[in-house]
N, C-alpha and C positions, 0 to 999 in steps of 0.2 A: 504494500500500500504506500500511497506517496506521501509526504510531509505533515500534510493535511491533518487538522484535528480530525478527530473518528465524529461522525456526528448521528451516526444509527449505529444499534448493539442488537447481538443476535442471541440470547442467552438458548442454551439447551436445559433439561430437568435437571439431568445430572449436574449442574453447573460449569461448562462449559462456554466461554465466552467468543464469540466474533465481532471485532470490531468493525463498523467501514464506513460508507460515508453516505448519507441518507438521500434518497430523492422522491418526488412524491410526495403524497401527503404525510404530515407531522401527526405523530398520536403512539400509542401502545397498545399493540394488537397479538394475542394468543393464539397457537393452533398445532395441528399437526402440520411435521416437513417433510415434503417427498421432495423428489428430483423430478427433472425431465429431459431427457435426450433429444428434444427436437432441433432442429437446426434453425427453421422457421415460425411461425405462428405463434407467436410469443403474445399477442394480441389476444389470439382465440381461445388461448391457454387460459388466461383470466377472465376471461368470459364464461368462460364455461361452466354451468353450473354444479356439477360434477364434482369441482374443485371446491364447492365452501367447505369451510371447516380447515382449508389447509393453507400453508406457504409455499411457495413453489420456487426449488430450485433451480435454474437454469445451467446446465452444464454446456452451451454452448457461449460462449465468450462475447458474439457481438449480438446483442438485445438491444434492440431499439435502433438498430441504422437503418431502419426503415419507416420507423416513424409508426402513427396511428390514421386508419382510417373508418368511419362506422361500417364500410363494407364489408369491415372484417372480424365483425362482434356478433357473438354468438347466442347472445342475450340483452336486455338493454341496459347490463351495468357490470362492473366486474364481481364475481364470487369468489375466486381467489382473494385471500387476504390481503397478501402480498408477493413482493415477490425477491427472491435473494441473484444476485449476476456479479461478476467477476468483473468487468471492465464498467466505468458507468456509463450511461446510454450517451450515443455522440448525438451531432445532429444528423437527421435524418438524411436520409439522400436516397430516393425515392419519387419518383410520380405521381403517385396515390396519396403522398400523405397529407396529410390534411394538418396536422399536431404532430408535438413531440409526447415522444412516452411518459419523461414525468413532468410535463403540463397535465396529458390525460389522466394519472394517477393522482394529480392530484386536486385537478375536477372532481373526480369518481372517490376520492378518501380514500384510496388505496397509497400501503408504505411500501417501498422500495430500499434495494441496502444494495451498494456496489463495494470493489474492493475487495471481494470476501476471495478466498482459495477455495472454488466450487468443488475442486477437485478432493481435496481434502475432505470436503462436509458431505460431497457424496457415499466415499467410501467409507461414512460411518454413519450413515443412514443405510449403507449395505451391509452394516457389520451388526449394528443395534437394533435395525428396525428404523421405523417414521418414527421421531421421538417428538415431542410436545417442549413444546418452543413459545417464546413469548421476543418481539421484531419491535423496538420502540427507534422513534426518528425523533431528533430535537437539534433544533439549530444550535442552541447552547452549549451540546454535547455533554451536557450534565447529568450522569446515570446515577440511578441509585441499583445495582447490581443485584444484590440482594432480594429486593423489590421484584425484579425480572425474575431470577431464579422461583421464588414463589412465586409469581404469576406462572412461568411455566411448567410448576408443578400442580397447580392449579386447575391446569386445563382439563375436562371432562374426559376428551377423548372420542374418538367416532365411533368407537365400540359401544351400541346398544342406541345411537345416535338416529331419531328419524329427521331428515335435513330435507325430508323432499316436499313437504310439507310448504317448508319456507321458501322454496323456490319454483313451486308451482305456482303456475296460473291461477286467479280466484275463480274464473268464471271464463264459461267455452270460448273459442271462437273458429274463424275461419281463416287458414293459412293458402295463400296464392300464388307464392312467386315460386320460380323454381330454380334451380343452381347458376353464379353467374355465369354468364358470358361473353365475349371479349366483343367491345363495342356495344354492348347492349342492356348491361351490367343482371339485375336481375326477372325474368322474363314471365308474365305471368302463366298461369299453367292453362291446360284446356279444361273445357268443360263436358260430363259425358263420362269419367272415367272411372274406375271402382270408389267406391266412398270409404272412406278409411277414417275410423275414430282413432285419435292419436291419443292415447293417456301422457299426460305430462308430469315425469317425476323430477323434472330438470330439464328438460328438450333441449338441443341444441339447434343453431335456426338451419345449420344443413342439412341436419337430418330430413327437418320439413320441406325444406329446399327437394331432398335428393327425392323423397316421396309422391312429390307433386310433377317435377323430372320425369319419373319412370312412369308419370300419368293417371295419377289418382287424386282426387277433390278430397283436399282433409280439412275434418275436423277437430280442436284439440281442447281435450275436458281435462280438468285439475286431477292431480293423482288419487285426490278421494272420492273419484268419480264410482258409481256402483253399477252394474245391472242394468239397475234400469234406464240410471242415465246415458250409457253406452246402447241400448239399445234404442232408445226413443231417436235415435239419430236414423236408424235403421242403416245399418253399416252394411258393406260388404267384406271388411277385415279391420281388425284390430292391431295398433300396431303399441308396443311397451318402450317407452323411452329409457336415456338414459337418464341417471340423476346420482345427489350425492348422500352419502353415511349408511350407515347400517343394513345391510339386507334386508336383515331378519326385523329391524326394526321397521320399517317401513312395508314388508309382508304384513304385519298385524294385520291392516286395511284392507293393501294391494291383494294379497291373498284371494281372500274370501271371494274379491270378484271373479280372480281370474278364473277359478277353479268354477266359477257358476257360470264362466263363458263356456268353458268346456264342455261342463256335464249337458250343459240346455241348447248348445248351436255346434253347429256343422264350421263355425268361422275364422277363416286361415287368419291365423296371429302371427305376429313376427315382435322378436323383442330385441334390442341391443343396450348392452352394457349392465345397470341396473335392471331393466324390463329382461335382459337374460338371466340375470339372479331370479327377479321376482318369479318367470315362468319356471324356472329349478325348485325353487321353494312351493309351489303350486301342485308340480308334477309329484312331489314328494321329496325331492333332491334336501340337501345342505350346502349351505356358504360357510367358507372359514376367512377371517382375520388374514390377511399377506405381511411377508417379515417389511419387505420396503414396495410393493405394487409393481405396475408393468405402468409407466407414463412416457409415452414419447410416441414418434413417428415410424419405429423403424424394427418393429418385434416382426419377428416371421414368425405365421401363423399354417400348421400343416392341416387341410382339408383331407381327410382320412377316407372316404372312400375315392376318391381319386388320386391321391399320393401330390397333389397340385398345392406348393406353396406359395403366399399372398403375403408381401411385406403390408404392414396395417399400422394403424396410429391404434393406439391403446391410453384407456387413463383409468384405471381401479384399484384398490386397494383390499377387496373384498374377492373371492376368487367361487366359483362354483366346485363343488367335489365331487369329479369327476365318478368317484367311487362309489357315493349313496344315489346315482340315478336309477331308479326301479325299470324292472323288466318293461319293454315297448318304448322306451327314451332313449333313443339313441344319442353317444358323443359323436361331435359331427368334425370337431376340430379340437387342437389342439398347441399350446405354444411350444418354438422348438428352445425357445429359451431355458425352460425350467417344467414342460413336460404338461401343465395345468390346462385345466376345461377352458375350451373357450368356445364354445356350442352343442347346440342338442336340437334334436327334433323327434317327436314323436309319430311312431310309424303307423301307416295305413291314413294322418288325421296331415291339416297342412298348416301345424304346428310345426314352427322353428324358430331360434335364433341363436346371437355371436356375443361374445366377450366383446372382441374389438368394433368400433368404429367402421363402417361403409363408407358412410359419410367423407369420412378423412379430409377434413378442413384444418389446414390447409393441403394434405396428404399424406399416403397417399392413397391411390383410386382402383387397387388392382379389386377390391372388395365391391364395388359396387351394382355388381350383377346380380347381390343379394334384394336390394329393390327389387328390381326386373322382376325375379324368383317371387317376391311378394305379390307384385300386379297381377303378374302370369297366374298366380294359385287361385287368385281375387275372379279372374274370371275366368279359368275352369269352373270353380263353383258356382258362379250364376249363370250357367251354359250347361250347367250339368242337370 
């Protein structure tokens, strides 16, 4: 780090200090710390709602030489806490951009800490786990350490955490536009094509983006949506988003629907990320706790009955167990990472989904045939 007073502090539970130099908004903010390996989408990373609850480290070095732009948010505010990076953001240089990252951060109240040796604080987020951390910014430079250290022992924890709650939708609506495109930026969809209720446990907006793409009119109801209010749409499939904390905890709710979609309709569901947990926990399946998650752009993902690997964007810390899926649930995929569930589908029904990201905003896109596979099911069944 350079000369500079340290003007943000990065405390861990154990009391472990990082110093470095603050950008962004000024405040003291608790959570869990993952990393991320992506090289790009540094934007969409905090956007994402998937991400509350947590800090997010950057392991790639130049964050923010692209600057911000709202074409590239994923929700309409950041969830991510904050965020930790090695160099501090330069100015932008870019086309697109509209702002600098921490002007944006600190519109949005988001802290920012540069300076830090990512490399370092990765490899004991791999060695310990996500540990619980508390990220204060002050121009002063004035800590009380102490203070930190308890605050970051403080922190609850996402274990038994329902988050999706907070980050759903109140109330339904109608989603239109479909993935961008060059010169035309976002285009809206047709009309005509299967009807899709979207539960939102956290949606990210390319998901809906990618849905309406592959030609589907969607609709999307808060994650406490039930039954009846999923049917009163009269859908032709259901699709489970993604979202953030606890599985099991946000099953309590989710559950109960899912399982009365099954038992009562014929309706091809598709779920990614969370909504893969949620339809595991339905089927009968279990989720466990991950020592540090899969977060980045670049995990290869093995599709098992055709031996065909998809690099994919991944972001969970909650993992399905492959192990307790009951008879007729087939594992459909699998990471070559560390071997873990990363899809299922139940046979003979046009029930499936992924661990990873289709979507892949910013990428990548080898996954997105999974859509397609959705429409495609959507209208086998009302042709059948």
């Amino acid at each position: 780090m350079a000369d500079t007073a340290p003007t943000a502090a990065l405390v861990l539970a154990d009391g472990t200090v990082f110093h470095g130099r603050g950008f962004g908004a000024e405040g003291l903010v608790t959570a869990e710390l993952c990393f991320n390996t992506a090289m790009t989408g540094y934007q969409e990373v905090m956007t994402d709602p998937s991400y509350d609850g947590q800090i997010v480290t950057f392991t790639f070095p130049h964050i923010g030489n692209t600057g911000v732009t709202p074409e590239d948010e994923e929700a309409s505010q950041p969830y991510a806490k904050g965020m930790v990076v090695k160099w501090d953001p330069t100015e932008p240089s870019n086309w697109r951009a509209v702002g600098t990252l921490p002007d944006w951060l600190r519109r949005t109240g988001r802290i920012g800490i540069g300076g830090i040796d990512t490399r370092r604080l990765t490899r004991a987020i791999r060695t310990m786990g996500m540990p619980h951390v508390a990220l204060e910014h002050r121009a002063d430079g004035q800590f009380d350490l102490e203070k930190l250290v308890a605050a970051a022992r403080g922190f609850e924890g996402l274990e038994g955490a329902d988050l999706a709650k907070g980050v759903s939708t109140l109330q339904s609506y109608r989603w239109e536009d479909g993935r961008w495109e060059w010169g035309t930026g976002f285009p809206a969809g047709q009309v005509g094509g299967p009807k899709v209720v979207a539960i939102d446990y956290g949606a990210k907006r390319n998901i809906l983006r990618s849905l309406v793409s592959a030609g589907c009119e969607v609709t999307v109801l808060p994650a406490t949506a039930t039954y009846e209010d999923v049917m009163a749409q009269s859908p032709d499939g259901v699709f489970l988003s993604n979202g953030p904390g606890d599985p099991a905890a946000t099953g309590a709710y989710a559950v109960p629907m899912i399982r009365e979609l099954m038992d009562k309709t014929e309706l091809p569901i598709f779920g990614i990320c969370l909504g893969h947990q949620m339809l595991a926990l339905a089927l009968g399946g279990q989720t466990v706790k991950m020592n540090h998650g899969h977060h980045g752009v670049n995990h290869p993902v093995k599709e098992i009955e055709t031996g065909k690997v998809e690099i994919t964007s991944m972001n969970h810390g909650f993992a399905v167990d492959g192990g307790t899926l009951p008879a007729g649930v087939v594992e459909t995929h699998v990471s070559l990472f560390d071997g873990t569930n990363c899809g299922l589908r139940v046979e003979g029904r046009p029930i499936f989904s992924v661990q990873h990201h289709p979507e892949a905003s910013p990428g990548p896109q080898d996954s997105f045939y999974l859509f397609e596979r959705f429409a495609a099911s959507m209208k086998e069944e009302t042709t059948a």
